[in-house]
N, C-alpha and C positions, 0 to 999 in steps of 0.2 A: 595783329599779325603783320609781319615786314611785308612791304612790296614786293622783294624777290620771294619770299616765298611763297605769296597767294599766287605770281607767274610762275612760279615751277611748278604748284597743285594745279592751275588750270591746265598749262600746256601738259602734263599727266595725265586729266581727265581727256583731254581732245585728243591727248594719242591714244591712250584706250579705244575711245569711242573710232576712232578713226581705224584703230587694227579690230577693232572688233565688226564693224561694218563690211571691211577690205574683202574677208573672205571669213563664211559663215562655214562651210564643209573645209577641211585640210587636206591639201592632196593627194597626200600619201595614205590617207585613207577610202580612198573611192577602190571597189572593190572591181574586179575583173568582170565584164557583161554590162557592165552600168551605160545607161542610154547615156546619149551623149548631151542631149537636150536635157536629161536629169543633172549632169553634171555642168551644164553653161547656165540650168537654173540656180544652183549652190554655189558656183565659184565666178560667177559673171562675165562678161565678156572677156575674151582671151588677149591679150595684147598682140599674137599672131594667131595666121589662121593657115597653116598650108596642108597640102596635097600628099600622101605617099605615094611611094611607088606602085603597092597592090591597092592602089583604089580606096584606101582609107584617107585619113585626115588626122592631122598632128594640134592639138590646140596647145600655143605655148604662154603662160603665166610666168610676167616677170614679175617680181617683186623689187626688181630697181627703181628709184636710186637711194631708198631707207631701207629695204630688207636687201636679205641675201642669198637668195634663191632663185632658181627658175626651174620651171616645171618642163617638161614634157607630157602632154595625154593624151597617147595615143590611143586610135579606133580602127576599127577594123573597115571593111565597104560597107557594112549594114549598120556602121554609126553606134557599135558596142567597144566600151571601154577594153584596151587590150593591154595597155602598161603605162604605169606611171614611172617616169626619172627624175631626179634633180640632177641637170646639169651643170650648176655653175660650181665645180670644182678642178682640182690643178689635171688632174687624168683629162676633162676636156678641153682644158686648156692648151693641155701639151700635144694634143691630137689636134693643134690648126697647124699649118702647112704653112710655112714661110713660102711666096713667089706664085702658092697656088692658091689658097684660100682668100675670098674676095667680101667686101663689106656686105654684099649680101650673103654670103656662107655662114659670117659671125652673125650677121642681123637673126638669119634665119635657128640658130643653135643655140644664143644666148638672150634672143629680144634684145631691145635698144638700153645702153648703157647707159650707168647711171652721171657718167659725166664724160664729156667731150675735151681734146685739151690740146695746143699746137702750143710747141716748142722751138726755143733756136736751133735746135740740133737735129732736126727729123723736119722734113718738107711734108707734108700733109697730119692729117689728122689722128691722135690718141682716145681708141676707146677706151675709158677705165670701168670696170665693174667691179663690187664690192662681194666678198665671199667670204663664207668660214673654210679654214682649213684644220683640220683636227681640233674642232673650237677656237681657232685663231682669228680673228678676223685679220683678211688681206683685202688686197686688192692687185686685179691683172690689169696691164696696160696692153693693149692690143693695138699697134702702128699699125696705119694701113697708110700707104702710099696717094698721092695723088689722081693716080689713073684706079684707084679703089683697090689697091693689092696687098695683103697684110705681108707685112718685112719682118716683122718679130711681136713676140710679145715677150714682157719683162712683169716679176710680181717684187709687190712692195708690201710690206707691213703696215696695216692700218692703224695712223696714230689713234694713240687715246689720249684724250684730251683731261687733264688734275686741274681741278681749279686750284690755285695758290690763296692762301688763306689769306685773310685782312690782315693787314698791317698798322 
């Protein structure tokens, strides 16, 4: 067996092994009422942990910066399951706020992106995160300013990368 091949079979088993350890329950399947300590025992520690408004608690699952998803799971004040969302598409994308929305607004909505990125063109920092959009994968650029203020966000098409045959 070629060298490239026995590395493509390993790195195939380690990502298996790796998405299949990642998360044993799948989101979108925790049913309504579900304790909350039932589902932080199936999906593991949350990547955020915030507060609502009515006294519940939002646990947010990012699967950046190799998957494309992030969760919302919310609870109610007695810590019962009351809805699950995936948020990282272009609908909340297009609901951040130029001038208003601030690195902790996007921290808090999206967890932490899967790459950081400053350019000659824009004074402060590029969140990018990776998404499907209608089975597309993209990716949204999210500028925030230096005083932490989002200016725009912009989406780009995720390359796919051909290996080019030997020659």
């Amino acid at each position: 067996m070629s060298t490239t091949r026995t590395r493509t079979l390993m790195f195939a088993s380690l990502l298996a092994l790796v998405v299949g350890l990642a998360g044993c329950m799948v989101p979108e399947w925790q049913k309504p009422g579900m304790p909350r300590a039932e589902v932080e025992k199936g999906m593991g520690k949350p990547t955020e942990v915030l507060p609502l408004p009515d006294g519940g608690t939002r646990l947010v699952y990012s699967r950046q910066p190799a998957g494309q998803q992030v969760y919302h799971m919310d609870f109610d004040a007695r810590q019962q399951l009351v809805r699950v969302e995936q948020v990282l598409d272009t609908a909340h994308f297009f609901a951040l706020r130029n001038g208003v929305d601030t690195r902790d607004s996007v921290r808090k909505t999206f967890g932490p992106p899967a790459q950081v990125e400053r350019v000659y063109s824009f004074q402060g920092d590029i969140w990018t995160y990776r998404f499907l959009d209608n089975g597309f994968p993209r990716r949204a650029h999210v500028h925030i300013d230096p005083a932490g203020v989002v200016r725009k966000t912009m989406f780009t098409d995720e390359a796919m990368y051909i290996r080019e045959p030997h020659r």
